[in-house]
ChimeraX commands (.cxc) that place a marker at each C-alpha (Angstrom):
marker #1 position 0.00,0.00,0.00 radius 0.5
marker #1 position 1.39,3.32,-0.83 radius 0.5
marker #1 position 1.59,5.90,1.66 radius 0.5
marker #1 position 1.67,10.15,1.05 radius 0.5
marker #1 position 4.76,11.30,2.25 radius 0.5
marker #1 position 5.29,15.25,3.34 radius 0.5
marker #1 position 8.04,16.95,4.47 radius 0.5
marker #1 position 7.75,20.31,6.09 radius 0.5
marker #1 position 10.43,23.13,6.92 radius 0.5
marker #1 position 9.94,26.49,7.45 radius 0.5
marker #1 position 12.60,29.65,7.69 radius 0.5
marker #1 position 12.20,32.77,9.53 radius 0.5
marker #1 position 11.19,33.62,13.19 radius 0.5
marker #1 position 7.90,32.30,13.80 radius 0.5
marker #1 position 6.33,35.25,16.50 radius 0.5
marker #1 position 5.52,38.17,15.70 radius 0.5
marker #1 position 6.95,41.22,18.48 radius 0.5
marker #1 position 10.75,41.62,18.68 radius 0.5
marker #1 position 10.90,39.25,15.64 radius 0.5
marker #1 position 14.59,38.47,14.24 radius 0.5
marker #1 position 12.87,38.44,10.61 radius 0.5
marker #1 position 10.21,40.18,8.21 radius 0.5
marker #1 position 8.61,37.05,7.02 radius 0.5
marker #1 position 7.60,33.41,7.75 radius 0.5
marker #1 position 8.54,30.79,4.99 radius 0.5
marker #1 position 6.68,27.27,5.00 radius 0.5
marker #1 position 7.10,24.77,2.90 radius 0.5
marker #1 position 5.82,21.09,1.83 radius 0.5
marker #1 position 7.39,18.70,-0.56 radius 0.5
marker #1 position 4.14,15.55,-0.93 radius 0.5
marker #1 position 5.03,12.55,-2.75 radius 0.5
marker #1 position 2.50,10.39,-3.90 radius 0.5
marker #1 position 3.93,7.09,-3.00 radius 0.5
marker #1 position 7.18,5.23,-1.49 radius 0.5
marker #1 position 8.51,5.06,-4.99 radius 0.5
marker #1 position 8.55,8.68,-5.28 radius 0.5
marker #1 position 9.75,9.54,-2.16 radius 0.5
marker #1 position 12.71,7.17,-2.59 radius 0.5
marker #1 position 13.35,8.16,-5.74 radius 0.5
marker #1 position 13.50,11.97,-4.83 radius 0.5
marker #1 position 15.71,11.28,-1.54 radius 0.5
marker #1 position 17.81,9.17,-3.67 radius 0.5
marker #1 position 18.25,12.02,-6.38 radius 0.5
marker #1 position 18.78,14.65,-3.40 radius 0.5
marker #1 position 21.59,12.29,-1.67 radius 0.5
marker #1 position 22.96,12.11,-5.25 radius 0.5
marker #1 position 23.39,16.00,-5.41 radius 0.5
marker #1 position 24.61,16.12,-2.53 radius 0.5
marker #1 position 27.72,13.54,-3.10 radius 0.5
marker #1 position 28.54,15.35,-6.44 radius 0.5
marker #1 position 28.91,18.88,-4.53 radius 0.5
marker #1 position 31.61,16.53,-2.11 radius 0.5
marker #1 position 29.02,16.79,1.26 radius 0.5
marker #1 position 28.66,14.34,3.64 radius 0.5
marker #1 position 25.15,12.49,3.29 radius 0.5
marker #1 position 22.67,14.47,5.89 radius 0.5
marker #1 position 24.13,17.57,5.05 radius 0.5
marker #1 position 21.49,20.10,5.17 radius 0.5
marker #1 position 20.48,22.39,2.70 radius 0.5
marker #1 position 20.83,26.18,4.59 radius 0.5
marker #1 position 19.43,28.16,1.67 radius 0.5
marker #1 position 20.58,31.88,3.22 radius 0.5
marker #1 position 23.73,30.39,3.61 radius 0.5
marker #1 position 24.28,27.89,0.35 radius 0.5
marker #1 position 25.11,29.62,-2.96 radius 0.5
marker #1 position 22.30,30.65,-5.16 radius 0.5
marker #1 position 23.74,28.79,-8.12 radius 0.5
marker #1 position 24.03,25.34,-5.93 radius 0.5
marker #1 position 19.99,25.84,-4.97 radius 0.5
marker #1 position 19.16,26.88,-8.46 radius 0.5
marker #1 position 20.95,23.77,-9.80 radius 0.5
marker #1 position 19.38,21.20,-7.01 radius 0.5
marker #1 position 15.73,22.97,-8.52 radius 0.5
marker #1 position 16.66,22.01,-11.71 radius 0.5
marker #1 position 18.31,18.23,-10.91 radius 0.5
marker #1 position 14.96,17.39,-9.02 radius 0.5
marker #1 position 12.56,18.64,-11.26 radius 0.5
marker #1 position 11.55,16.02,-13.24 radius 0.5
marker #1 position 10.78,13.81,-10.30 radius 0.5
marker #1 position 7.33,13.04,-8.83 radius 0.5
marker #1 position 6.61,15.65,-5.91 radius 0.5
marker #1 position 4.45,18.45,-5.63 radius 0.5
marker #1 position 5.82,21.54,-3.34 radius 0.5
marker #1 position 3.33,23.97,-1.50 radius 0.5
marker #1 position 4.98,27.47,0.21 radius 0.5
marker #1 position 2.98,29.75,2.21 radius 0.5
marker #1 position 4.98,33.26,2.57 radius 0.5
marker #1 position 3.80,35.86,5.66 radius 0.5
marker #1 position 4.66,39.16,5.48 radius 0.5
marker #1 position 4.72,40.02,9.03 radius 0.5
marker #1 position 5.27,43.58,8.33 radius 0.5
marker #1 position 1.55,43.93,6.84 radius 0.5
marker #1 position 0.43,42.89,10.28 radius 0.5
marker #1 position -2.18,45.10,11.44 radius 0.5
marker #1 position -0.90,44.24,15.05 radius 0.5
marker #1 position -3.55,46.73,16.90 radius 0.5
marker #1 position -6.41,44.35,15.96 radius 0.5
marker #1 position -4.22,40.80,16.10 radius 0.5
marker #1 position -6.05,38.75,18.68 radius 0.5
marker #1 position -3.06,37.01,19.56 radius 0.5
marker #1 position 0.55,38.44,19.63 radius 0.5
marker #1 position 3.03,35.27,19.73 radius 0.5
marker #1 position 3.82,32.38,17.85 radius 0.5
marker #1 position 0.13,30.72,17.47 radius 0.5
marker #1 position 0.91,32.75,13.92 radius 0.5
marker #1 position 2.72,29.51,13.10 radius 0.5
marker #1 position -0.04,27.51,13.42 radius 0.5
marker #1 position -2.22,29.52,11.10 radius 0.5
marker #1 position 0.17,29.45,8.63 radius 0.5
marker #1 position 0.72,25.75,9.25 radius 0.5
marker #1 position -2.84,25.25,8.40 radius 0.5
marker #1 position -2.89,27.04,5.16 radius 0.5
marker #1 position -0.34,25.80,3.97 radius 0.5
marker #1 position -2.00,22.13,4.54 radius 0.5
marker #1 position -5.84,22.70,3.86 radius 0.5
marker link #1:1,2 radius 0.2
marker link #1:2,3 radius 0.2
marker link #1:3,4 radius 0.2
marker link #1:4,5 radius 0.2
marker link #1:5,6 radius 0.2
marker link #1:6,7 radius 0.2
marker link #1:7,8 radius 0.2
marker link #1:8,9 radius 0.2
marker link #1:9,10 radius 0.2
marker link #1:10,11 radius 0.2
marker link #1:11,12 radius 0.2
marker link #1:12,13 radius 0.2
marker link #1:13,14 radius 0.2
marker link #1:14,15 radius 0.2
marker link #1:15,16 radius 0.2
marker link #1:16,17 radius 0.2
marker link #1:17,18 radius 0.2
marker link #1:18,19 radius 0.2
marker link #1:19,20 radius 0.2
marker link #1:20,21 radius 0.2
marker link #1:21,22 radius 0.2
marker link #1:22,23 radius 0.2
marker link #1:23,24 radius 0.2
marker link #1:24,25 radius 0.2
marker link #1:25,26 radius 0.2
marker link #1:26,27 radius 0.2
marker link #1:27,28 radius 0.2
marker link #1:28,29 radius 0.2
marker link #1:29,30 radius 0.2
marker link #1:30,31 radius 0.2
marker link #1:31,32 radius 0.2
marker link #1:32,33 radius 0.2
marker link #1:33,34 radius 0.2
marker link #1:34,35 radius 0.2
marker link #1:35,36 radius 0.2
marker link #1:36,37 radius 0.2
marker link #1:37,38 radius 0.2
marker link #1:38,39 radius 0.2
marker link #1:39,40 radius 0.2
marker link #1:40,41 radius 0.2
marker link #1:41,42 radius 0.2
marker link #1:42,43 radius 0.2
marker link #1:43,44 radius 0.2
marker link #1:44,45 radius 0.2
marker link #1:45,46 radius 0.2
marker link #1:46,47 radius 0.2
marker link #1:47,48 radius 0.2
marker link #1:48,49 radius 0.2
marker link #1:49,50 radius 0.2
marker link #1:50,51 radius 0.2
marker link #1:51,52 radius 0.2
marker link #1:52,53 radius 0.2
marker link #1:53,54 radius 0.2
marker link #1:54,55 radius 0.2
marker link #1:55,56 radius 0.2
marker link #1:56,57 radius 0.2
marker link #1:57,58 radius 0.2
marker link #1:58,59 radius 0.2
marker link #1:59,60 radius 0.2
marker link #1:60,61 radius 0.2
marker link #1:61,62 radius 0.2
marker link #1:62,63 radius 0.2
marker link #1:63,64 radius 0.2
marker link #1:64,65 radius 0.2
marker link #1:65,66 radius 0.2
marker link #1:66,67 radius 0.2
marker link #1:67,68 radius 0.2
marker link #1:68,69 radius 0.2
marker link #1:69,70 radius 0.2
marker link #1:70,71 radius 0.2
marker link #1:71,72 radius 0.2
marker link #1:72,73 radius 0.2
marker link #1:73,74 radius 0.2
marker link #1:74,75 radius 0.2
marker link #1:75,76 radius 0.2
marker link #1:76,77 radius 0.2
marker link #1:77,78 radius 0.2
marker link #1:78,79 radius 0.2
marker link #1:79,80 radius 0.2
marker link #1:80,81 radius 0.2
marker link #1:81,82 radius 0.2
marker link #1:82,83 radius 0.2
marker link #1:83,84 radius 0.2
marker link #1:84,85 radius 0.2
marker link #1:85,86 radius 0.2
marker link #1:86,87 radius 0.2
marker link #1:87,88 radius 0.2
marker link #1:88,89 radius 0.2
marker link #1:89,90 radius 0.2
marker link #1:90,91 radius 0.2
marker link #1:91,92 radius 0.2
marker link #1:92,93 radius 0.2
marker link #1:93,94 radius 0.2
marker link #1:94,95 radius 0.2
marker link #1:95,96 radius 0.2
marker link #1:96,97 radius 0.2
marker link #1:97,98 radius 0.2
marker link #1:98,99 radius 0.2
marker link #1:99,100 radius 0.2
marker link #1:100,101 radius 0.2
marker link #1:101,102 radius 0.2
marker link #1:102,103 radius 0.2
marker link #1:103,104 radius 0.2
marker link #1:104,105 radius 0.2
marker link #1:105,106 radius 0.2
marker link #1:106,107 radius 0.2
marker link #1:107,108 radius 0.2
marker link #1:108,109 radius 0.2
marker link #1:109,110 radius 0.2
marker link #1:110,111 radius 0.2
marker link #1:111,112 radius 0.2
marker link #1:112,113 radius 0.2
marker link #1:113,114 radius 0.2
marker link #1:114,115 radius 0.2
view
């Protein structure tokens, strides 16, 4: 039986006051199946041994060179995956009528990003 697979990360500084960062990043890779998921983990491992990293290095996109990300787009791109981002400004806040002030923000975002 095949099973969906997702894999979420997200990048920024999840609350709101005294935040480190402007916006929220989420994102979700779903494969369809084991196969696909494999396959895709297999083809990121791959990229990774060609660049000379060790196998669970991660990906730090503000800190990995533009050209490396742009090429790992392009070697994965003809695999089976569909990818989902959610981006929140948090300076178009209107913080004077926000309900709540910390991080339950995540979890909104969390659930658009899913629904």
């Amino acid at each position: 039986m095949n099973k969906r697979h997702i894999a979420i990360d997200a990048s920024g500084d999840a609350g709101i006051l005294n935040s480190d960062t402007d916006q929220l990043v989420v994102a979700a890779v779903i494969t369809e199946s084991d196969e696909s998921k494999n396959k895709l983990y297999e083809a990121i491992d791959l990229f990774r041994l060609r660049l000379g990293w060790i196998d669970k290095h991660e990906f730090k996109f503000s800190k990995t060179e533009k050209c490396i990300i742009i090429n790992l787009i392009n070697f994965i791109n003809d695999f089976e995956y569909t990818a989902y981002v959610v981006v929140l400004d948090k300076t178009k806040i209107d913080l004077e009528n926000l309900p709540i002030k910390k991080t339950p923000i995540y979890n909104q975002v969390m659930k658009d990003l899913l629904l």
